[in-house]
C-alpha positions in Angstrom: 0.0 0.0 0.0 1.3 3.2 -0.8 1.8 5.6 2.2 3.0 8.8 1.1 3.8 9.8 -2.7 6.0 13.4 -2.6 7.1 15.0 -6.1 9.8 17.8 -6.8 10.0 18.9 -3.3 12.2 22.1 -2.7 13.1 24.0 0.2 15.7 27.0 1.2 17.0 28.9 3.4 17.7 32.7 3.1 20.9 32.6 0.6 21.1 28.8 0.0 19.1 25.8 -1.2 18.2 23.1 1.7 17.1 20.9 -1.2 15.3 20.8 -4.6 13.3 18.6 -6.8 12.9 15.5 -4.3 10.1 13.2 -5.3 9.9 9.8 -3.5 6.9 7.1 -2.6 6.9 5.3 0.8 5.0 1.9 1.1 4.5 -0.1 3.6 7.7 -2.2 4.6 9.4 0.7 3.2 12.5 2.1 5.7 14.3 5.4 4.8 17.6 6.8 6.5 18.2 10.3 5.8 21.7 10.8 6.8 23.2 14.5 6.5 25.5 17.2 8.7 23.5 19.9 11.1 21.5 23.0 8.9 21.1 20.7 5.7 17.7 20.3 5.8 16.8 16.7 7.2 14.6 17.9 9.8 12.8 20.2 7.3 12.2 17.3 4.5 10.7 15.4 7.2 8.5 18.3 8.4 7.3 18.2 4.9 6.7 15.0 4.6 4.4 14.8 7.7 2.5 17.2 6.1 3.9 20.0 9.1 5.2 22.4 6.8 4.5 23.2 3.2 7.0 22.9 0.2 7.9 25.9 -1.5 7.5 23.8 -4.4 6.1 20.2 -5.0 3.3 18.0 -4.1 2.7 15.4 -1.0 -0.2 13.0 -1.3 -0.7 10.6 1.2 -2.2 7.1 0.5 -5.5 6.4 0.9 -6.3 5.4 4.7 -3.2 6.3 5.9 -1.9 7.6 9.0 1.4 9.2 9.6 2.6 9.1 12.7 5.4 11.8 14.1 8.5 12.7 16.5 9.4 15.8 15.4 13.0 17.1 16.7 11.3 20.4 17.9 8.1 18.9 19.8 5.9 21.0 21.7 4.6 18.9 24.7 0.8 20.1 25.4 0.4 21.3 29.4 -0.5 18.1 31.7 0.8 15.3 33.5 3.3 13.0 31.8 0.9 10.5 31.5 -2.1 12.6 30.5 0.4 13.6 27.1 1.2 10.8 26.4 -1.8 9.1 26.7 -3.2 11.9 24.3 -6.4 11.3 22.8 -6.7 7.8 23.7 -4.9 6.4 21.1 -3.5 3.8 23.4 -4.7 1.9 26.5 -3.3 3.0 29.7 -1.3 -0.5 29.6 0.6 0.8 26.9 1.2 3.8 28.2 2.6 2.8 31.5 4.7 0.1 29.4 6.0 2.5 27.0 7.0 4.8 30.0 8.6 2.2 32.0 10.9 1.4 28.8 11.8 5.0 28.0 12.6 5.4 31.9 10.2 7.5 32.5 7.8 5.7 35.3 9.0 8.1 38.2 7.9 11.6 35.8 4.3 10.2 35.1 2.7 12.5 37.4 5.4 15.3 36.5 3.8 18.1 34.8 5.5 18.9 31.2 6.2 22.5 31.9 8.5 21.1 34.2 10.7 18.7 32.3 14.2 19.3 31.2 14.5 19.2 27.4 16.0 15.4 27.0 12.9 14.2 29.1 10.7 16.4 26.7 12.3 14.2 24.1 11.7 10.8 25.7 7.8 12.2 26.3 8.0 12.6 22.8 9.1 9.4 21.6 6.4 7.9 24.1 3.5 9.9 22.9 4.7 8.7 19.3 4.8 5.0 20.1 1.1 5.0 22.1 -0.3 7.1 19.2 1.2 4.2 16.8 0.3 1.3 18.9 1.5 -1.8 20.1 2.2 -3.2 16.5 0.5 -6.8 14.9 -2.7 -4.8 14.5 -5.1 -4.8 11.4 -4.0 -1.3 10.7 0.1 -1.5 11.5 0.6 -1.2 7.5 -1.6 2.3 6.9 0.8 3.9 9.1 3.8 6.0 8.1 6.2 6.6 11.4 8.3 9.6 10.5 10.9 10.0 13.7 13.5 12.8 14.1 16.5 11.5 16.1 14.5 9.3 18.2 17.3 7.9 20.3 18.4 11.4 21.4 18.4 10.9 25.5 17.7 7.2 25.5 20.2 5.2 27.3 21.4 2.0 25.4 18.0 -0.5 26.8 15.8 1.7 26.3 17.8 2.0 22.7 17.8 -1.4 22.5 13.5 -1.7 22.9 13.6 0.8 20.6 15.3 -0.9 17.9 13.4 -3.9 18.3 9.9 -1.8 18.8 10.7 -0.5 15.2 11.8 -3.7 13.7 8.0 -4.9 14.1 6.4 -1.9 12.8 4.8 -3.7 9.4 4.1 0.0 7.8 6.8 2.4 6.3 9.6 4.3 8.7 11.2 7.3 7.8 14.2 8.0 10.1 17.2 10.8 10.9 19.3 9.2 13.3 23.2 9.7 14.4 23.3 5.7 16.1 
């Protein structure tokens, strides 16, 4: 199934080009590393891709019945409790949520408020409120989703890194990834 089809995608930067005249289609099973140094423009091409910024040229469609799913380097946490956010708008069952917290190390912040979190447990948050809003994986739906993640293993320690990887490895839809591990 196709997830997200993008044509001749360009975007700049005051005095320089971040990047011109992508196109690309991501199905499900599809994986895509976007490697790069800081300021090129990875976390911008992903922005565009989850449909978070426009293109200042180009098209993105996604597939029909798809559901793209989002860590964006720059999230803004909504006000509550830990647990509350990442629990969002039900999305997931509050067994999933207190499992997914545990593994990201973040069991003793669940009643924490968010205005109060330093920025690498913002992250981890983040990654958590990602993962619950995807689900637990296997599902009837796992293929229609596209998990876009912007350095996702920023502030994880190497089990929680290691979950991560093999959290990931089960997702069944299409994964678009920036990543320095």
């Amino acid at each position: 199934m196709i997830l997200l089809d993008a044509t001749g995608l360009a975007m700049s930067r005051p005095g320089r080009s971040l990047f011109e005249d992508v196109s690309l289609t991501l199905s499900t099973g599809d994986r895509l590393g976007i490697v790069g140094i800081n300021g090129t423009g990875k976390s911008t091409l992903l922005r565009v891709l989850a449909g978070r910024t426009e293109p200042e040229a180009g098209s993105v469609r996604r597939g029909r019945g798809a559901r793209v799913v989002v860590l964006d380097q720059e999230d803004r946490l909504p006000a509550g409790t830990v647990r509350d956010v990442v629990l969002g708008d039900g999305h997931g069952a509050a067994w999933e949520v207190d499992a997914v917290l545990d593994r990201l190390g973040l069991t003793p912040l669940a009643g924490a408020p968010t205005d109060r979190l330093s920025g690498g447990q913002a992250k981890r948050v983040a990654l958590a409120r990602a993962l619950v809003e995807l689900g637990p994986g296997g599902g009837p739906d796992d293929d229609a989703v596209l998990l876009i993640l912007d350095e996702p293993t920023n502030h994880l320690d190497l089990d929680a890194i290691a979950w991560l990887e093999e959290r990931l490895a089960a997702h069944r839809g299409g994964m678009v990834l920036v990543t320095h591990d």
